[in-house]
TORPA-4810 file (N, C-alpha, C, O; in nm, 3 decimals):
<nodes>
NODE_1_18.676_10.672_18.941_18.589_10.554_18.950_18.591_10.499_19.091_18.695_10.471_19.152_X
NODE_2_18.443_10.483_19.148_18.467_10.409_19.266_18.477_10.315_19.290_18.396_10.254_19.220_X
NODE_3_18.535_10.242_19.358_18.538_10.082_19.400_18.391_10.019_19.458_18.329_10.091_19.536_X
NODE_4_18.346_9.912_19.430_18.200_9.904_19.432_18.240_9.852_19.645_18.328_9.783_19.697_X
NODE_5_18.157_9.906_19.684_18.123_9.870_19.815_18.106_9.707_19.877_18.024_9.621_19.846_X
NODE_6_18.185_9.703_19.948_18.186_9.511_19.991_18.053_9.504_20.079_17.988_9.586_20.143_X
NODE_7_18.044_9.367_20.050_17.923_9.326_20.164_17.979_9.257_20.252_18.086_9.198_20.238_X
NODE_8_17.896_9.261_20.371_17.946_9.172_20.459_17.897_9.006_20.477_17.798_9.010_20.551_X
NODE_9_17.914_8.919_20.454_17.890_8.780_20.425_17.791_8.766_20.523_17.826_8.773_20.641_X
NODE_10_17.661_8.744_20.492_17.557_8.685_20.604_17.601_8.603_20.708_17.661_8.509_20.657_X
NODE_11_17.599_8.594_20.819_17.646_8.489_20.940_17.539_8.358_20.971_17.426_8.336_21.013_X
NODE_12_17.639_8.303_20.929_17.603_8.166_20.947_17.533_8.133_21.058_17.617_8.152_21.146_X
NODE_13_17.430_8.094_21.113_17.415_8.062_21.268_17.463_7.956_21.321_17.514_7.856_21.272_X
NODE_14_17.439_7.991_21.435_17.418_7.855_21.505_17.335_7.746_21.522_17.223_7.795_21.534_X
NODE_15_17.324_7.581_21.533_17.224_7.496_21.522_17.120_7.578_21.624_17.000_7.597_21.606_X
NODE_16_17.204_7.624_21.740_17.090_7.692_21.829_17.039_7.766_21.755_16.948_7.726_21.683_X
NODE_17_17.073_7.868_21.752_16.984_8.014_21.733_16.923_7.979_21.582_16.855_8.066_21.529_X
NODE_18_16.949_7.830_21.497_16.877_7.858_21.402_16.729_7.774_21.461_16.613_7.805_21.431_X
NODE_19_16.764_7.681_21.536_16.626_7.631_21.597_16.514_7.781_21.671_16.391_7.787_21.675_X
NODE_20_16.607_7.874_21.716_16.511_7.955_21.803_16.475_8.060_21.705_16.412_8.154_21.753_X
NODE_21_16.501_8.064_21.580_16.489_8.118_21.496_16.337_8.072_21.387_16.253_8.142_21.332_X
NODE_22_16.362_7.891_21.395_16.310_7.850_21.312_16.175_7.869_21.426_16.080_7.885_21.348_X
NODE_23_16.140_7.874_21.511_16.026_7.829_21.645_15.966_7.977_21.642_15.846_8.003_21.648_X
NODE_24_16.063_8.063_21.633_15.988_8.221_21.636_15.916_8.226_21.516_15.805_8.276_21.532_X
NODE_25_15.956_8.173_21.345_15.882_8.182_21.284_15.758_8.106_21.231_15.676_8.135_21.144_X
NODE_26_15.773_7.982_21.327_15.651_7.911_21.319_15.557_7.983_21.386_15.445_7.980_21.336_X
NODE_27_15.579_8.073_21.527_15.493_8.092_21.611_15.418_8.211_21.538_15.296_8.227_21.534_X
NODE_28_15.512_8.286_21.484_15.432_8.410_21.379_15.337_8.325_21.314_15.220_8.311_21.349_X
NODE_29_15.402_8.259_21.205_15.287_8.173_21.118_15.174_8.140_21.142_15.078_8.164_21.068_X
NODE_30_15.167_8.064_21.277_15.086_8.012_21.344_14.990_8.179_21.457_14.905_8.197_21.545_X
NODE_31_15.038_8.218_21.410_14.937_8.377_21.471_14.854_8.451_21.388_14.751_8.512_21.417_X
NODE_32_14.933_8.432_21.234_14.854_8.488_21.160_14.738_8.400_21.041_14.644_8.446_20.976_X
NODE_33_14.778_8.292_21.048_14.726_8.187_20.947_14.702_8.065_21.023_14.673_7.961_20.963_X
NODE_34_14.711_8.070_21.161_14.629_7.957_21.238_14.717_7.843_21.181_14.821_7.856_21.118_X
NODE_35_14.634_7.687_21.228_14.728_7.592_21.211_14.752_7.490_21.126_14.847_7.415_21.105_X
NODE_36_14.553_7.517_21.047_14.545_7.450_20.919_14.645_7.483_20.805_14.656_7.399_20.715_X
NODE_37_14.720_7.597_20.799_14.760_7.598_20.683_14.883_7.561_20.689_14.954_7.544_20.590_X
NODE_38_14.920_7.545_20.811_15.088_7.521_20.902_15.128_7.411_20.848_15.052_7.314_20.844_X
NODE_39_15.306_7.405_20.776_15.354_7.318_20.691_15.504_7.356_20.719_15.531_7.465_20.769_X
NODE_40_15.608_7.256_20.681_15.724_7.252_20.715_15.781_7.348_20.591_15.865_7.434_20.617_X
NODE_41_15.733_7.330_20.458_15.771_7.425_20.338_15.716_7.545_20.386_15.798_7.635_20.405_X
NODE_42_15.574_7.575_20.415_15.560_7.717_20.447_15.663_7.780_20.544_15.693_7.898_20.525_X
NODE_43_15.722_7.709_20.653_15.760_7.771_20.771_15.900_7.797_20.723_15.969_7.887_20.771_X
NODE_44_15.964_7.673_20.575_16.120_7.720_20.574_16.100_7.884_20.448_16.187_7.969_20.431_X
NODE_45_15.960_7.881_20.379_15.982_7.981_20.343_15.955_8.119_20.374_15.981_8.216_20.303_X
NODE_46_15.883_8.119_20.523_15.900_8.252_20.610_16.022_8.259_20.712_16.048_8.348_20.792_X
NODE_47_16.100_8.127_20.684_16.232_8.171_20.788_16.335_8.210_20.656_16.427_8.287_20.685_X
NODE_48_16.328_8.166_20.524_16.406_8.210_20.416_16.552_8.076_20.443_16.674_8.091_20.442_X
NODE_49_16.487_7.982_20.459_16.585_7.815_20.476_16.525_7.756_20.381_16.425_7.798_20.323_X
NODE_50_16.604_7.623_20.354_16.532_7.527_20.287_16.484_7.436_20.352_16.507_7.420_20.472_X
NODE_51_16.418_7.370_20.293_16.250_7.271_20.380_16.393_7.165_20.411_16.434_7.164_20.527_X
NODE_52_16.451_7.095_20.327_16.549_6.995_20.426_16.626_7.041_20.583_16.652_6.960_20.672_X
NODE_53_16.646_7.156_20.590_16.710_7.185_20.699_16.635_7.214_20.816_16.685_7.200_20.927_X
NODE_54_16.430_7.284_20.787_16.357_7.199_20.868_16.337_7.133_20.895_16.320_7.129_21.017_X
NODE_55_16.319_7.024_20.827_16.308_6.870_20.856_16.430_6.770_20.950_16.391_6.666_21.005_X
NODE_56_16.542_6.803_20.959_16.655_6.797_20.992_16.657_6.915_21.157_16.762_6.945_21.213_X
NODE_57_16.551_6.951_21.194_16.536_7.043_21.303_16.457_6.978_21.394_16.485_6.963_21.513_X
NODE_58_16.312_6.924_21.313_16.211_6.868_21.371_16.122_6.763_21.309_16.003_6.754_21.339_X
NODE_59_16.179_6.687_21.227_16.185_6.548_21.176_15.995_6.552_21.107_15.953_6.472_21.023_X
NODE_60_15.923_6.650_21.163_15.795_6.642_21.106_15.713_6.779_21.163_15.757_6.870_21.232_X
NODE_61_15.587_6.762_21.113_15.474_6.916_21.113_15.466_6.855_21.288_15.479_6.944_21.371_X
NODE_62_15.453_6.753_21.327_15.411_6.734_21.454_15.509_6.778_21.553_15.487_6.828_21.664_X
NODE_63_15.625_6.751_21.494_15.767_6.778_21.592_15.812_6.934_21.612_15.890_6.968_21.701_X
NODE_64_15.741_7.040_21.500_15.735_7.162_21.540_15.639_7.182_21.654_15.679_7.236_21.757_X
NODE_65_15.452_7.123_21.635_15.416_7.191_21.690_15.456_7.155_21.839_15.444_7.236_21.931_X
NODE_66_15.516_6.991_21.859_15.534_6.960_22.013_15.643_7.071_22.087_15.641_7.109_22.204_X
NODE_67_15.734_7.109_21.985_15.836_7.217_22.088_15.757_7.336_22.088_15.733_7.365_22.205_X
NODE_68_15.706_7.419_22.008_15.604_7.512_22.026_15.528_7.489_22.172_15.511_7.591_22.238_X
NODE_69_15.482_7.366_22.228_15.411_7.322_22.326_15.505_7.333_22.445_15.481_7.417_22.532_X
NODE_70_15.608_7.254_22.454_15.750_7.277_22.542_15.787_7.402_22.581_15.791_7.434_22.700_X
NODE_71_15.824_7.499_22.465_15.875_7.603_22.540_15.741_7.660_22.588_15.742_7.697_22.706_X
NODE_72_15.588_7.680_22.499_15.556_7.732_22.657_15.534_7.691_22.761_15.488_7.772_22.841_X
NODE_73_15.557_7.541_22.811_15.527_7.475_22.952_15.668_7.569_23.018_15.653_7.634_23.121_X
NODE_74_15.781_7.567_22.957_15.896_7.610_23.018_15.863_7.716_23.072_15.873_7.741_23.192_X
NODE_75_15.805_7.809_22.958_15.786_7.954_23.004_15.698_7.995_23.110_15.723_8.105_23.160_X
NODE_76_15.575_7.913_23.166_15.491_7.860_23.256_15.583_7.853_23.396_15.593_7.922_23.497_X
NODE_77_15.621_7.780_23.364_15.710_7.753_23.500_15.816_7.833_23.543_15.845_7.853_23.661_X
NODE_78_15.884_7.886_23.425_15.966_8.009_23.455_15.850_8.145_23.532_15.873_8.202_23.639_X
NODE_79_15.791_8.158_23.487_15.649_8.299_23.525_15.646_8.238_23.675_15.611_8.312_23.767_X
NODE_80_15.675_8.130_23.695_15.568_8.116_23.847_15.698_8.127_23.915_15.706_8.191_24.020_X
NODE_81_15.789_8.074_23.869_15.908_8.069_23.968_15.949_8.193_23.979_16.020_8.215_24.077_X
NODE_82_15.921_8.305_23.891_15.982_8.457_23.900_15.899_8.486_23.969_15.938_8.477_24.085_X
NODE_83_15.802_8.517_23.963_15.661_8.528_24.061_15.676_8.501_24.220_15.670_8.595_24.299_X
NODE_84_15.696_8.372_24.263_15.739_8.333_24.377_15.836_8.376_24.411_15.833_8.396_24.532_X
NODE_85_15.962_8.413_24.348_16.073_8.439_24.451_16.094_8.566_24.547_16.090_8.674_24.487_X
NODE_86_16.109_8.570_24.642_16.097_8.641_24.734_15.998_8.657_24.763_15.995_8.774_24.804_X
NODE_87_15.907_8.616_24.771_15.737_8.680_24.772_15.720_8.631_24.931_15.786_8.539_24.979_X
NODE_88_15.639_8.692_24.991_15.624_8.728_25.122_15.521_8.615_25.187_15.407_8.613_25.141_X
NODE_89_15.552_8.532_25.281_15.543_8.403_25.316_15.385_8.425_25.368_15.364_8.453_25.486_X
NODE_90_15.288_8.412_25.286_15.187_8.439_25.271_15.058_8.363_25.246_14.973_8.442_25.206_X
NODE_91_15.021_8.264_25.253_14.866_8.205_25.196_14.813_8.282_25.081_14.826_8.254_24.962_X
NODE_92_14.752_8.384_25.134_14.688_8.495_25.057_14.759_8.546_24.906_14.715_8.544_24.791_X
NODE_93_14.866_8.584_24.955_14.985_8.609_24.863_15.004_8.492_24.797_14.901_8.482_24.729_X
NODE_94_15.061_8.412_24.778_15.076_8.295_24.759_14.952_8.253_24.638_14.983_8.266_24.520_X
NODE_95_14.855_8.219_24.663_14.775_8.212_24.598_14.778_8.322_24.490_14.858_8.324_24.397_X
NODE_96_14.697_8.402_24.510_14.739_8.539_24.420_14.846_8.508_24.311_14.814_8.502_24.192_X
NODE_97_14.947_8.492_24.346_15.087_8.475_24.243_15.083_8.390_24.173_15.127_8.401_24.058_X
NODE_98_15.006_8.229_24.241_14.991_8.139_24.189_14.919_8.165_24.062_14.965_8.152_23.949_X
NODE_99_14.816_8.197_24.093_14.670_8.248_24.011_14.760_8.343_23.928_14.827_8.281_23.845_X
NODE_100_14.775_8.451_23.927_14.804_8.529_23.829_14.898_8.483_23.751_14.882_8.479_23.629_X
NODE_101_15.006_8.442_23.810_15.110_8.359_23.687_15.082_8.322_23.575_15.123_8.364_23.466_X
NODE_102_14.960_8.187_23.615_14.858_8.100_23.512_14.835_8.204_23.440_14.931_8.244_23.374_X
NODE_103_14.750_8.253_23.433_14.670_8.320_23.389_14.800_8.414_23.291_14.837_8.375_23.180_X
NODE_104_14.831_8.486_23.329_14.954_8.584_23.271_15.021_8.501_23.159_15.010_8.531_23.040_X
NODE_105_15.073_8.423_23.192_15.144_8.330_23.090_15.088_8.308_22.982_15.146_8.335_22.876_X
NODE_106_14.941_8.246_22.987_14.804_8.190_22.919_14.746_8.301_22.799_14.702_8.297_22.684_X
NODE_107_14.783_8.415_22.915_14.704_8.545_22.778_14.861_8.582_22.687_14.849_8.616_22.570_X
NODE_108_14.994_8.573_22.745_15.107_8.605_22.635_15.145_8.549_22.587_15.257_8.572_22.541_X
NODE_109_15.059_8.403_22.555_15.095_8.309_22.489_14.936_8.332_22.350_14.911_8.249_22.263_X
NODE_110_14.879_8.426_22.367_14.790_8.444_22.292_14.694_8.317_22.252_14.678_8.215_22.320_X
NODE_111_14.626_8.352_22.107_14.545_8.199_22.066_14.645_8.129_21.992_14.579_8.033_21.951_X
NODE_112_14.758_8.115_21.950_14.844_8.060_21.923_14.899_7.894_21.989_14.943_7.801_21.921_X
NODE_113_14.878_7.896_22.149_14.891_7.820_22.209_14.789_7.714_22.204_14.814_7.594_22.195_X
NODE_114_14.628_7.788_22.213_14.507_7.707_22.192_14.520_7.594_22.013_14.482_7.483_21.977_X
NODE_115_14.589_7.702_21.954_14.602_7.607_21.799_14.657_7.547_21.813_14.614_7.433_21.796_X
NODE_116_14.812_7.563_21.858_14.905_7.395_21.883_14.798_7.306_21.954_14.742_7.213_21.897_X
NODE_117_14.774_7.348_22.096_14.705_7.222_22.116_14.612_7.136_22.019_14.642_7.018_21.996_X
NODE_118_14.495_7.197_21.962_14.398_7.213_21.911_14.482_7.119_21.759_14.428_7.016_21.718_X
NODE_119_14.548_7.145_21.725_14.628_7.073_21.591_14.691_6.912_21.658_14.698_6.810_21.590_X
NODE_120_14.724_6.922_21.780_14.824_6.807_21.861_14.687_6.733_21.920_14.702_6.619_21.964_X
NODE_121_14.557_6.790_21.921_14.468_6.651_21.947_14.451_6.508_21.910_14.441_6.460_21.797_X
NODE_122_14.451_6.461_22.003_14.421_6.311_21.959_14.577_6.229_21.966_14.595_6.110_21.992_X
NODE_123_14.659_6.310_21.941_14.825_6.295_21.900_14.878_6.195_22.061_14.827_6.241_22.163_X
NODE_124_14.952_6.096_22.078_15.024_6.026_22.193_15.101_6.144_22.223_15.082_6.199_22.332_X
NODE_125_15.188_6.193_22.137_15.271_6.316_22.185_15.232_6.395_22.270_15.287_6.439_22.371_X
NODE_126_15.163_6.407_22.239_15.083_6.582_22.303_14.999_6.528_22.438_14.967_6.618_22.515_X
NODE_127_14.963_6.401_22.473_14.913_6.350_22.593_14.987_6.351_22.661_14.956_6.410_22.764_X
NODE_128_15.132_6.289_22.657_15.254_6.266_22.728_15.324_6.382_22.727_15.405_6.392_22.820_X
NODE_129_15.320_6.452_22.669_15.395_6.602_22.700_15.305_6.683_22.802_15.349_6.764_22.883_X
NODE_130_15.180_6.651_22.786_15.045_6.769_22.890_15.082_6.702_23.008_15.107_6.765_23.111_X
NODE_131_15.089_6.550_22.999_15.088_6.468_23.120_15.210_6.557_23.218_15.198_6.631_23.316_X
NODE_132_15.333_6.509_23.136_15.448_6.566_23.215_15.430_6.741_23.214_15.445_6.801_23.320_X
NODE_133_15.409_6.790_23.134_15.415_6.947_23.234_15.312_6.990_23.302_15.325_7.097_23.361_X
NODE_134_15.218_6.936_23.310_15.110_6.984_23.368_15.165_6.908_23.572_15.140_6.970_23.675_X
NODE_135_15.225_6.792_23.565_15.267_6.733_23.660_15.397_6.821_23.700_15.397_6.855_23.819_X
NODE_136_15.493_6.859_23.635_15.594_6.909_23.694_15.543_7.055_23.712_15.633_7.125_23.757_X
NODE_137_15.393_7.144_23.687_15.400_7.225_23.728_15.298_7.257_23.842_15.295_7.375_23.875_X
NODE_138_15.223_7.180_23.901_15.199_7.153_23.985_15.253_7.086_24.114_15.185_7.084_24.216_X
NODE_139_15.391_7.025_24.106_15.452_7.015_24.173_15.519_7.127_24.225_15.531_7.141_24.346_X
NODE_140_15.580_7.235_24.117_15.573_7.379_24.196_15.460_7.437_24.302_15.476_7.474_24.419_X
NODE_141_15.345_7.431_24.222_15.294_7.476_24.317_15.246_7.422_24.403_15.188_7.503_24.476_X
NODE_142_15.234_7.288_24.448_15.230_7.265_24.541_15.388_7.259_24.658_15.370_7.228_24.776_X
NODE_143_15.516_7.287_24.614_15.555_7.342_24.748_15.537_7.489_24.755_15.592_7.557_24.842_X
NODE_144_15.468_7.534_24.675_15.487_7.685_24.714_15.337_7.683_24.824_15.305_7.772_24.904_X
NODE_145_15.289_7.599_24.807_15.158_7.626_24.874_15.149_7.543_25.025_15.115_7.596_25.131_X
NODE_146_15.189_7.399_25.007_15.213_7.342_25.137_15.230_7.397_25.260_15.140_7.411_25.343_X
NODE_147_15.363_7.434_25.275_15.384_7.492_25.366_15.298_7.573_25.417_15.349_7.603_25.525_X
NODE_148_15.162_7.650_25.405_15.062_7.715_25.431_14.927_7.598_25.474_14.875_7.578_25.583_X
NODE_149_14.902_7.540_25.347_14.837_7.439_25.369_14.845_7.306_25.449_14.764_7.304_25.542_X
NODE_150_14.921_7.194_25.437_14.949_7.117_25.492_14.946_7.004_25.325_14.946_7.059_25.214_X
NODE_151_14.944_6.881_25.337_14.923_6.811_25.250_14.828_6.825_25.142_14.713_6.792_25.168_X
NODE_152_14.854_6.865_25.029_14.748_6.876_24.920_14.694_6.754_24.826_14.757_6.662_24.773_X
NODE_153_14.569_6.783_24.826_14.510_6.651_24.748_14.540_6.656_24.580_14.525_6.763_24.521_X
NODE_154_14.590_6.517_24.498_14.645_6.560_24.382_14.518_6.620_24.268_14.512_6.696_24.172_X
NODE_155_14.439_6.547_24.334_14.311_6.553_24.237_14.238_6.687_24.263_14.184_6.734_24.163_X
NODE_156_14.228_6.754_24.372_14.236_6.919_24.388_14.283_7.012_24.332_14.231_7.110_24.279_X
NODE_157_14.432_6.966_24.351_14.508_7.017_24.224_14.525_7.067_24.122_14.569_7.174_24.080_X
NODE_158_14.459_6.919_24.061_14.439_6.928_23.873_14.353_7.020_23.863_14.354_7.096_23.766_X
NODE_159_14.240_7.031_23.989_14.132_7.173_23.966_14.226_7.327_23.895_14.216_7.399_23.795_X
NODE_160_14.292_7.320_23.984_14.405_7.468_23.902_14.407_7.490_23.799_14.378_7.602_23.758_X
NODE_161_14.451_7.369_23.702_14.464_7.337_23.539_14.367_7.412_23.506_14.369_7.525_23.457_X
NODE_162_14.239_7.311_23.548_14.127_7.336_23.417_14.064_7.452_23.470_14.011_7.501_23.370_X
NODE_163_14.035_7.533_23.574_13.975_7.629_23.601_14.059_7.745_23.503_13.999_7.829_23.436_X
NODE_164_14.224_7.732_23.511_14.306_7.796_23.501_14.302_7.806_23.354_14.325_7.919_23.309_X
NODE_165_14.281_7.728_23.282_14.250_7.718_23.113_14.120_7.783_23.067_14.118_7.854_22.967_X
NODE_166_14.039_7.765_23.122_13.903_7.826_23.096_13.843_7.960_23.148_13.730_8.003_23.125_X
NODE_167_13.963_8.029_23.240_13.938_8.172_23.222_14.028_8.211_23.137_13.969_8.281_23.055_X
NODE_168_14.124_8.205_23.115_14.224_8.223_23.039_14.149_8.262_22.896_14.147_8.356_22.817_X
NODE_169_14.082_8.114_22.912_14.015_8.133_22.690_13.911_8.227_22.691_13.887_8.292_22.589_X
NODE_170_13.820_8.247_22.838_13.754_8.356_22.845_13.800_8.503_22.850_13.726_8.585_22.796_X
NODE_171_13.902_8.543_22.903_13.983_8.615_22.929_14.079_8.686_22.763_14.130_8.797_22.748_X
NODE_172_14.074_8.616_22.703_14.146_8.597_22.582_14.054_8.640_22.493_14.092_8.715_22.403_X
NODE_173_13.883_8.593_22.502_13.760_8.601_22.429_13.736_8.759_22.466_13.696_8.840_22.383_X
NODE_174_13.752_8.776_22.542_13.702_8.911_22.603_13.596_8.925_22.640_13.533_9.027_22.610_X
NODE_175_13.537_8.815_22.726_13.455_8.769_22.762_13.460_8.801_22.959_13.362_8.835_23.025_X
NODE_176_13.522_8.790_22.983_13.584_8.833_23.117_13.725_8.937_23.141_13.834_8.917_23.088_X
NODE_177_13.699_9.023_23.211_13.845_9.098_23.231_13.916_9.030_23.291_13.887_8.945_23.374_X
NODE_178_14.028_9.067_23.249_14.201_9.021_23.291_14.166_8.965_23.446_14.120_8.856_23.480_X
NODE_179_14.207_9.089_23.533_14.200_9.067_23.659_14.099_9.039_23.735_14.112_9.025_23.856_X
NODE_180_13.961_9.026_23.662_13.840_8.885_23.705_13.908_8.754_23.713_13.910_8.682_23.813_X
NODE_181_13.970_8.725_23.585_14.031_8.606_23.561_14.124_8.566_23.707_14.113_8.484_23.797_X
NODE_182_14.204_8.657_23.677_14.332_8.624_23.820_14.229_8.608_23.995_14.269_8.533_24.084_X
NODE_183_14.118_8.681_24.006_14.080_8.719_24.136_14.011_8.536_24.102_14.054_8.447_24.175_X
NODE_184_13.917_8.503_24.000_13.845_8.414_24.006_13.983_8.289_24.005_13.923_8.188_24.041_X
NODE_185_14.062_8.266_23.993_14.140_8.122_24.004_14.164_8.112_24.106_14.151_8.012_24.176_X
NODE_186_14.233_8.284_24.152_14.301_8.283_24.334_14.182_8.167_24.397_14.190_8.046_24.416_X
NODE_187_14.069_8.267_24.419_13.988_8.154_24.526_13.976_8.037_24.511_13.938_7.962_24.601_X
NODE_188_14.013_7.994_24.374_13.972_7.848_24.350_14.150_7.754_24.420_14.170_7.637_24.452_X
NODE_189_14.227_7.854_24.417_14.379_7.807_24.476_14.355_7.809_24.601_14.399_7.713_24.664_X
NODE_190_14.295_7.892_24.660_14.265_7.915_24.812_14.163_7.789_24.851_14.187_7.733_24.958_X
NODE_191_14.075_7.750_24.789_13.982_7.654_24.841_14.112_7.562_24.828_14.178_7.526_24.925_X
NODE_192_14.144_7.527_24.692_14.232_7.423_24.724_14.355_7.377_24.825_14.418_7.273_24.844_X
NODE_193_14.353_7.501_24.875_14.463_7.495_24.963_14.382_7.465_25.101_14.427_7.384_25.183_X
NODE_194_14.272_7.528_25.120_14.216_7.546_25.243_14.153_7.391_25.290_14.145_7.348_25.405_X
NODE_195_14.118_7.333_25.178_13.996_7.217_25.185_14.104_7.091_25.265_14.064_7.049_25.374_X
NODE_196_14.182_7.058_25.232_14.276_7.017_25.335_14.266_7.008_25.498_14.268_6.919_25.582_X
NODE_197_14.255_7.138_25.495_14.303_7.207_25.675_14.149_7.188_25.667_14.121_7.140_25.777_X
NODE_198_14.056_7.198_25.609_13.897_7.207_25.704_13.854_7.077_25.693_13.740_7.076_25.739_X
NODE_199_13.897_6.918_25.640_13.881_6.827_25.657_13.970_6.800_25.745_13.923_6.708_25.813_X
NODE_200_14.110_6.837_25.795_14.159_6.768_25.893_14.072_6.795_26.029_14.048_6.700_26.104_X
NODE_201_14.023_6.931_26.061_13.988_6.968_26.162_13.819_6.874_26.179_13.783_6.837_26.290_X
NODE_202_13.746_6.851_26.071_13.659_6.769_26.058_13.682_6.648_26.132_13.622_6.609_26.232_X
NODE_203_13.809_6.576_26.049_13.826_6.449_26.126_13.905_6.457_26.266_13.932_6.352_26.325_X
NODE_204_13.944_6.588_26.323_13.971_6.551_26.469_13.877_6.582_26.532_13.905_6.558_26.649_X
NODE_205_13.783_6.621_26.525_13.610_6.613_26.612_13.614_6.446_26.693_13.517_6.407_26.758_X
</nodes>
């Protein structure tokens, strides 16, 4: 007679890894069933938890989708900063990296990203979270760009964003190729960088 075979006791996680656990399976959810159907019970029963120990993660449906929103600003800013480092003290370059980053980030974040937002409309949360990363990531790039340029205008700037969002969703549509997308932001980074230096020279006439 054989002795019946032991199991090994499932491992408990960690609060971490059960949060990065619980965020991976919202983001599935939210890929395949979009965001209307997105619920704190659905999400504890594709992570195989109970709905209290979601709730106890992210206090509400809104508090998932705002970290969903977070890590990808993080991941945004991580792409540009890998992007930039070492990169060859360049204008041209520079731009380019800038531009493609956006863009890169934007398409591996799939339509997934467009639904959080798109669910977080109207929401205070989701204003004050765009506010602050959209600000701390333009503050990257503007030192990556300065130094080429000279002083950048903030409201120029924000041009990056929205140009940078709307090839992206085109880009995503398949409506424009990939690297249309990246060539079409570069120039719009390059004007922004440039428009600076051709009004200073304006006003020393």
């Amino acid at each position: 007679m054989h002795a019946a075979p032991e199991t090994s006791p499932r491992r408990r996680l960690s609060k971490t890894d059960r949060h990065t656990q619980l965020l991976d399976a919202a983001r599935t959810l939210i890929r395949e069933e979009g965001t209307d159907q997105f619920s704190l019970g659905r999400l504890a029963e594709r992570a195989g938890v109970t709905k209290p120990l979601v709730y106890d993660h992210f206090g509400d449906r809104a508090g998932v989708l705002a970290e969903l929103y977070r890590e990808f600003e993080h991941r945004q800013r991580q792409t540009l900063r890998d992007a930039l480092d070492g990169a060859q003290p360049d204008l041209d370059v520079t731009a380019a990296l800038v531009a493609g980053a956006y863009i890169d980030c934007c398409l591996a974040e799939g339509s997934e990203l467009a639904d959080v937002v798109a669910a977080l409309a109207g929401s205070s949360t989701l204003r004050q979270l765009r506010e602050e990363a959209e600000l701390a990531y333009l503050d990257m790039c503007r030192a990556a760009l300065e130094p080429f340029s000279g002083s950048l205008d903030p409201a120029g700037l924000r041009a990056l964003i929205g140009a940078g969002d709307a090839l992206a969703r085109a880009a995503l549509a398949g409506s424009i190729r990939t690297d249309r997308a990246r060539d079409a932001l570069t120039t719009v980074v390059l004007a922004i960088a440039t428009e600076h230096r051709s009004q200073h020279r304006e006003d020393a006439r």
